[in-house]
C-alpha positions in Angstrom: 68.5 17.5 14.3 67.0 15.0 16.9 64.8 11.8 16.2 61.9 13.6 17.5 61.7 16.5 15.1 59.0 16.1 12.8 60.0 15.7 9.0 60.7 18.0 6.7 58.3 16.3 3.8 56.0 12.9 3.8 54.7 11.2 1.1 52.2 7.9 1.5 52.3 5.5 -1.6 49.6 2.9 -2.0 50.0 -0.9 -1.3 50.0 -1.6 -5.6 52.1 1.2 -6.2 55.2 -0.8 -7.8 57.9 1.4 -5.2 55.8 0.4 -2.3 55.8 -3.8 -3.8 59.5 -2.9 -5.0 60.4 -1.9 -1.0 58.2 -5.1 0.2 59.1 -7.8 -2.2 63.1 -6.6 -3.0 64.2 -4.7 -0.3 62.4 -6.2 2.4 62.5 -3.1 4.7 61.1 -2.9 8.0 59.5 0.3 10.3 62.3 2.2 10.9 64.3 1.2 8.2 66.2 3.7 6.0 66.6 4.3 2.2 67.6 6.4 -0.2 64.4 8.8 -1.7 64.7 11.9 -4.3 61.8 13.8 -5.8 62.1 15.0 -9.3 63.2 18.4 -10.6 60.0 19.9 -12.2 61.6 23.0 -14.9 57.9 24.4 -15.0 57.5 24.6 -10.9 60.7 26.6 -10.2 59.0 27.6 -6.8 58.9 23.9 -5.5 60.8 23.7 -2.5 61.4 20.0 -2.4 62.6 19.6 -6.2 65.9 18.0 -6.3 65.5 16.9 -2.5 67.8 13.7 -1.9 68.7 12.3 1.2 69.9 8.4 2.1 68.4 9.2 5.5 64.3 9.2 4.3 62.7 6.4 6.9 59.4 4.0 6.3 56.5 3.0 7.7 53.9 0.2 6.8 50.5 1.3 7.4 48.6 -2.1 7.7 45.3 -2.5 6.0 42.4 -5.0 5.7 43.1 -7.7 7.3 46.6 -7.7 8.0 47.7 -6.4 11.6 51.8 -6.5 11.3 53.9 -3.6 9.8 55.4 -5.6 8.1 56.0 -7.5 4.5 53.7 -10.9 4.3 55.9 -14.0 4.5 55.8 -14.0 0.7 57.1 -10.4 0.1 53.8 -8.6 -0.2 53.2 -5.1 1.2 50.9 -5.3 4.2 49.3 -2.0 3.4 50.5 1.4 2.3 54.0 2.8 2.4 54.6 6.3 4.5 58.0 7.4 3.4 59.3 10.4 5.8 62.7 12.6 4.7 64.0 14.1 8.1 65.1 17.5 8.9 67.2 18.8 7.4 67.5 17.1 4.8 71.2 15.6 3.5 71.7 16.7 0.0 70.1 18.9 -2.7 70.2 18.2 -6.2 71.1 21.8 -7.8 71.7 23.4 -10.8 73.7 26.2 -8.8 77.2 24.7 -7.1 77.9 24.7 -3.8 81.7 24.1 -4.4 82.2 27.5 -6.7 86.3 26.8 -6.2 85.6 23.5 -8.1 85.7 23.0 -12.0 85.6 19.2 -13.4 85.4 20.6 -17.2 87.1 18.6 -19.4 90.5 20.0 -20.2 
């Protein structure tokens, strides 16, 4: 998978959204930067083909607004805008409830 691919799934989260303040004000991430991002397992959308996504590879991207010009967090830790989160192709780990190691069993003996 190259740098240039586009990405398997996007998601934008608005400047109060408490991840996108939690990513500006904790983390302090940059464009660029990596972190981990999951989606939820939904029981009643069986057909979703991102539930259980997880990867440690999802990338950001501040999207300026108002008057703010930098893509970056404000001196004191606020969000300059909104929050595009991108999880590249493919993507590095599936939460399942099927196992992809059948030869392993961890029941309590």
């Amino acid at each position: 998978s190259g740098a240039d691919e586009a990405p398997m799934a996007t998601v934008t989260l608005p400047k109060d959204d408490y991840r996108t303040i939690h990513i500006a004000k904790i983390l302090g991430l940059h464009n660029g930067d990596s972190l981990r991002a999951g989606t939820v397992i939904n029981p009643s959308d069986e057909e979703d083909e991102f539930a259980g996504l997880l990867t440690d590879d999802a990338t950001i991207t501040w999207l300026p607004e108002g008057k703010i010009k930098k893509a970056e967090p404000t001196k004191n830790g606020d969000p300059p805008g909104s929050l595009c989160i991108s999880i590249p192709q493919p993507p590095k780990t599936y939460l399942s409830t099927q196992s992809s190691d059948e030869g392993m069993d961890d029941t309590p003996k």
